[in-house]
N, C-alpha and C positions, 0 to 999 in steps of 0.2 A: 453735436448729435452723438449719439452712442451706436458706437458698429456693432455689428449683430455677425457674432461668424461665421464663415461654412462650414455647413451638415446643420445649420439650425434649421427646425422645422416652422416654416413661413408660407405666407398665402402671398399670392402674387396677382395684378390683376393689369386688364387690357381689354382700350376698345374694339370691340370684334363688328360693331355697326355703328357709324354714325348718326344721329337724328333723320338726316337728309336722305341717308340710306335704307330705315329703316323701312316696312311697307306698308302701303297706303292705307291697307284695310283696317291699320290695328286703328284700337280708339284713341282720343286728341291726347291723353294725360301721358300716353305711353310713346307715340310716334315725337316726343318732345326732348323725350333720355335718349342718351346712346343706349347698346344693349352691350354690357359687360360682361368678361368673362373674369371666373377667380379661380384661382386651381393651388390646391397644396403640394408643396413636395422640399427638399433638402434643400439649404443655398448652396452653390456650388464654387461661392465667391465670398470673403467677407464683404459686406456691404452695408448702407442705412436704409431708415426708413424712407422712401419718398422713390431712391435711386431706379435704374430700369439693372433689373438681375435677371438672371438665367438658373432655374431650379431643375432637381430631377425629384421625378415623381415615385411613388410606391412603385410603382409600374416599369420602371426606366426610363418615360419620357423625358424629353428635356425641354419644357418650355419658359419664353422669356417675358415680361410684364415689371409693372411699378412694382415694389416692395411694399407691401402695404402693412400687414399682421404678423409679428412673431409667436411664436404657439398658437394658431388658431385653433380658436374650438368651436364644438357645433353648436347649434341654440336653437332648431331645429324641434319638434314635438309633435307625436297626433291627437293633440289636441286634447283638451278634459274629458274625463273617463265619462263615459256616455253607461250610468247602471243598469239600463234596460241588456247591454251586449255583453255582460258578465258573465251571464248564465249560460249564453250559445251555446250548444256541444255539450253541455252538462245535465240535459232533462231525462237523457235517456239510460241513466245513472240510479235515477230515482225511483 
């Protein structure tokens, strides 16, 4: 495996609830996953993918989890441009 070194910018993640933990109300498909956490910030160690690392955040936090993503990026979106909400705020223009 290829080490990744510290100050790389990496995503880190950890179970914050287990299935068995999770609560009763949510629905069957959801109460069956853990509920993960992922947080971005700096390695503070060189390290691989998979290993349990300690990052600091934008922030200065210092949180610990698996090594999972080196450069993460967002993929994130809202959604397809909807052309009826173009215009909002523009009629009284006209």
């Amino acid at each position: 495996m290829n080490k990744v070194p510290k100050g790389t910018w990496v995503e880190i993640e950890w179970v914050v609830l287990k299935p068995e933990e999770r609560a009763k109300a949510l629905p069957e498909d959801t109460k069956k996953v853990p509920y993960v956490m992922r947080v971005s910030g700096f390695l503070t160690e060189d390290a691989e993918i998979g290993q349990m690392v300690s990052i600091r955040t934008i922030i200065g936090r210092i949180h610990s989890g698996k090594l999972t993503t080196v450069n993460p990026s967002y993929s994130h979106s809202f959604g397809k441009v909807v052309p009826e909400l173009l215009t909002i705020g523009t009629e009284a223009e006209k």
